[in-house]
C-alpha positions in Angstrom: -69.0 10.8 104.1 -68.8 14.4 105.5 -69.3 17.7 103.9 -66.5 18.1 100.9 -64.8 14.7 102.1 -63.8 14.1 98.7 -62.4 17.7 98.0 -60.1 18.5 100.7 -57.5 15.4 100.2 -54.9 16.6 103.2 -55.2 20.0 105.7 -51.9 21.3 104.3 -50.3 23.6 107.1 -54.2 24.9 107.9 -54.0 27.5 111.4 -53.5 25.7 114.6 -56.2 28.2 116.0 -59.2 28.9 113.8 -60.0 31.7 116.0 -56.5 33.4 115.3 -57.2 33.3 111.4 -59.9 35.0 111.6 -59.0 37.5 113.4 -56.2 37.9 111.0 -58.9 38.1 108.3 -61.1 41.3 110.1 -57.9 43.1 111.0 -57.1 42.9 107.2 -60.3 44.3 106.1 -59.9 47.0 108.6 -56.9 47.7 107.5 -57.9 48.1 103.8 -59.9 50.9 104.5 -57.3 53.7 105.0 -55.2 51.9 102.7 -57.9 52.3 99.9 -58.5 56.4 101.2 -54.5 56.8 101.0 -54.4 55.6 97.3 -57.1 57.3 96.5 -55.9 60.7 97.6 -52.4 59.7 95.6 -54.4 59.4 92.1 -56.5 62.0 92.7 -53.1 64.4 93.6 -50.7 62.4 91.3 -53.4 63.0 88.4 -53.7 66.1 88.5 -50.7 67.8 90.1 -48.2 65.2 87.5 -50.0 63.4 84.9 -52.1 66.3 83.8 -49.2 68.6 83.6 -47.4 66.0 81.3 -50.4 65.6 79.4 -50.5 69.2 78.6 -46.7 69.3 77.4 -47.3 66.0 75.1 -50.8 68.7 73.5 -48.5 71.4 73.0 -50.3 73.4 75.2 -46.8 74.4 77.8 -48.7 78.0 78.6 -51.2 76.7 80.5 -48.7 75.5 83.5 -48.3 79.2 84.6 -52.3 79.0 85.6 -51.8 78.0 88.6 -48.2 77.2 89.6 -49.4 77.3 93.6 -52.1 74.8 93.3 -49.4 72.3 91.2 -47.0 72.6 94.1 -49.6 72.0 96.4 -50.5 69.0 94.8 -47.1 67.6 94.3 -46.8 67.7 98.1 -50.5 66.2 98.8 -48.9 63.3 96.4 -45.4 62.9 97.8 -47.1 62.4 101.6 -49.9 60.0 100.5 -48.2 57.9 98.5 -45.9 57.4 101.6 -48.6 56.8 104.0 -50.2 54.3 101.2 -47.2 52.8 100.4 -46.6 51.8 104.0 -50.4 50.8 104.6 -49.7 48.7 101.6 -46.7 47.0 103.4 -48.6 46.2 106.4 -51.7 44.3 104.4 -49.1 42.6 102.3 -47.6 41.6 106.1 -50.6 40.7 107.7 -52.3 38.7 104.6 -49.1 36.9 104.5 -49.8 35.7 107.9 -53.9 34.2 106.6 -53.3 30.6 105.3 -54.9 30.0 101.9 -54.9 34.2 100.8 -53.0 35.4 98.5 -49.4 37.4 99.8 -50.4 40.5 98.5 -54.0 40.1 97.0 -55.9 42.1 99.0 -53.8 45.2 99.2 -53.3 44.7 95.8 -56.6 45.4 95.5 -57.2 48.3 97.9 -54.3 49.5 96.1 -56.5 49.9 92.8 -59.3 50.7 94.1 -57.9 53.6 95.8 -56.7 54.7 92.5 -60.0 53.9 90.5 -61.8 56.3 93.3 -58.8 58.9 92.8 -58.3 59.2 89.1 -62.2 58.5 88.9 -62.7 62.2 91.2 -60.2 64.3 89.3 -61.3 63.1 85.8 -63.6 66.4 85.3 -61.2 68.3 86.6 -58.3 67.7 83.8 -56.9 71.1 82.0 -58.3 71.2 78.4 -56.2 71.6 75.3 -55.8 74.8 73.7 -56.8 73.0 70.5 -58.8 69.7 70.1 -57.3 67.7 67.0 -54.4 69.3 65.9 -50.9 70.7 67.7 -50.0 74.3 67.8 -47.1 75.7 66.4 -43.9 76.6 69.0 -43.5 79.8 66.9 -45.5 82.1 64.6 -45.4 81.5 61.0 -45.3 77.8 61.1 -48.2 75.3 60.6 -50.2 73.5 63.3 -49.8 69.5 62.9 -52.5 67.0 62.8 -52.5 65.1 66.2 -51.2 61.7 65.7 -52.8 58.5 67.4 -50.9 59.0 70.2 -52.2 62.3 71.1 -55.5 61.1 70.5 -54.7 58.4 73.3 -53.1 61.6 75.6 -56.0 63.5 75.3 -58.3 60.6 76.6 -56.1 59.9 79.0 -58.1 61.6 82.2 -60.9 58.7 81.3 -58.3 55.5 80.1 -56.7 56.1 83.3 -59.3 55.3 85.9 -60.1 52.6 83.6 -57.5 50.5 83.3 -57.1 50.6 87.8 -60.6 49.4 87.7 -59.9 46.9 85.3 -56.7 45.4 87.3 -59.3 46.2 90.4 -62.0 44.1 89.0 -59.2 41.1 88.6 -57.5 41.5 92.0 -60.9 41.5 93.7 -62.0 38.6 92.2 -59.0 36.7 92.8 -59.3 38.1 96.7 -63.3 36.8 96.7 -62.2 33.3 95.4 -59.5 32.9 97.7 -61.7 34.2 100.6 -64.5 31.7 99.2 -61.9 28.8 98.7 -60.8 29.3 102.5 -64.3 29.4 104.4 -64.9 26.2 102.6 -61.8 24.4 103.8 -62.5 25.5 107.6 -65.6 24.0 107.1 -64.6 20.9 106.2 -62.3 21.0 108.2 -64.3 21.8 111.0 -66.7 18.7 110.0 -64.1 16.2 110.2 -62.6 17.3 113.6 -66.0 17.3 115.1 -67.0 14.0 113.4 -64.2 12.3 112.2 -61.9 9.9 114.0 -59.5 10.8 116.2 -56.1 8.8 116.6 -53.2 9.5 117.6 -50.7 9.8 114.9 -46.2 9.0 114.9 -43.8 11.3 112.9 -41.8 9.7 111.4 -40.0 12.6 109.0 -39.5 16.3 109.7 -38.5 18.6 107.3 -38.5 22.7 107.3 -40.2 23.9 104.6 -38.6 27.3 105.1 -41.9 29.4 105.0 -43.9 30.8 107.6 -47.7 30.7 108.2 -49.4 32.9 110.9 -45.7 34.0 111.8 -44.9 30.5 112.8 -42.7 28.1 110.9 -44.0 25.6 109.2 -42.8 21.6 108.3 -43.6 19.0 106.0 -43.8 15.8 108.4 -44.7 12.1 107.2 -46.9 10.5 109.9 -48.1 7.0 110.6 -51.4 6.4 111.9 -54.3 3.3 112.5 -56.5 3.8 109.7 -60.2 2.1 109.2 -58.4 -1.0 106.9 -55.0 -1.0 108.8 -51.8 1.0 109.6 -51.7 4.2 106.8 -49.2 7.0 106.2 -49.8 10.9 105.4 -47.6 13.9 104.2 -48.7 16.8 105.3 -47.4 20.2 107.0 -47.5 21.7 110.2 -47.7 25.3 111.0 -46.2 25.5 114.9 -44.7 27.6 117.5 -40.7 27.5 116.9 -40.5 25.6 120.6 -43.4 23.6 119.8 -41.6 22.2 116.3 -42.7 18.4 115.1 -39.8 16.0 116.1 -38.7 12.4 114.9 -40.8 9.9 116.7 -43.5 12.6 118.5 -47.0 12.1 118.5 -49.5 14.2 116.6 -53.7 13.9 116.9 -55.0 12.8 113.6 -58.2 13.4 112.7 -59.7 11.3 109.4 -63.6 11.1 107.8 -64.2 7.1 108.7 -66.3 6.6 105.1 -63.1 8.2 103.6 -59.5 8.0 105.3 -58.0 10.3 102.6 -59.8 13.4 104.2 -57.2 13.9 106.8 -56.0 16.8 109.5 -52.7 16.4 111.4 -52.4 19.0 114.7 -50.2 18.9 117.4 -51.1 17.0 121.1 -52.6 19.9 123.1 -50.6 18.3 125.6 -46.7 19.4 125.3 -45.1 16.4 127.2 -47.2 13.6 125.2 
């Protein structure tokens, strides 16, 4: 019995060219990268230039936004561009994972996304405006008492630390859910790989095509009953197929099917390299 025989029941609309995946894979690496540097400079700018100026209004501490009014617009701007460059780095991961069977749509610029921000918020933490007053509000006008800060405030005044906290939180998860996709994926091409180089090959009949109206590797992809010769007789498989649109599974054509001979249930299904078979 091959290497995870048992786990990998049916290849459901696997890559038709290993190769091609992979190279999907490195480009999206790549391509986090920038995406990462782009969120980063838009919590770094959107911290400081936004959040900290609402943080000072929520203290009571409105005098303090005439510091510096030319470094606040500054920032604005720095955070209007790079969260457009981000935002459209984060479109084209979400693409291009889209197109890596077994990954999560939007996993892994999910978490460049995050991370981006952790590193951003994370940088301008230190450089937050302190309050006027720790632990009580000041008055609007002379003559009337200060107020106690309520829980809220309290939460406020924290916020230049709970910030960077909470993205590398929902960073931590993302990641993790990117690592065990990653993981779960090499493990299935290598089974995969063990029972095309091992396995038996026959050829297969369709005998049932259906459009499953989603896309894998920017090719369509069916769900397609086929017949084949197993080890104890004549056996039937549903499984998908991720094709070229003029390469599409018909009624009656021929597929190579590729099964583990201790265990028939391990199964691939790929089209005939040959397009007139």
């Amino acid at each position: 019995m091959f290497l995870f025989g048992n786990l990998w029941r049916t290849a459901m609309g696997l890559p038709e060219d290993p190769k091609q995946a992979r190279g999907a894979r490195r480009r999206l690496w790549l391509l986090s990268v920038p995406t990462a540097l782009a969120w980063a400079v838009t919590g770094w700018s959107g911290a400081l230039g936004i959040l900290d100026g609402f943080r000072l209004m929520s203290l009571n501490r409105v005098s303090a936004w005439a510091d510096s009014p030319g470094s606040m617009a500054t920032l604005t701007v720095i955070f209007s561009i790079a969260v457009t460059v981000a935002s459209m780095l984060g479109f084209a991961m979400a693409w291009s994972s889209g197109r890596i069977f077994g990954w999560p749509g939007s996993g892994a610029g999910s978490f460049a996304t995050f991370l981006g921000l952790t590193i951003g918020t994370a940088a301008a933490m230190s450089s937050w405006t302190a309050p006027e007053a720790v632990g009580r509000r000041l008055a609007v006008s002379s003559g009337q008492p200060a107020e106690t800060w309520s829980d809220v405030d309290w939460i406020v005044y924290y916020e230049p630390y709970l910030v960077p906290a909470v993205f590398a939180i929902i960073a931590v998860v993302t990641g993790s859910m990117v690592l065990r996709a990653a993981w779960t994926t090499a493990m299935r091409e290598d089974a995969t790989g063990e029972i095309m180089r091992r396995g038996n090959r026959v050829v297969g009949r369709i005998d049932h095509v259906e459009f499953t109206h989603d896309w894998g590797m920017g090719s369509p992809r069916f769900r397609v009953r086929v017949s084949y010769p197993g080890t104890d007789g004549p056996r039937t498989v549903v499984t998908t197929m991720t094709t070229s649109a003029f390469e599409a599974p018909v009624y009656g054509g021929t597929v190579d099917v590729y099964y583990d001979p201790a265990d028939d249930e391990s199964i691939i299904v790929r089209a005939r390299p040959d397009p007139f078979a």
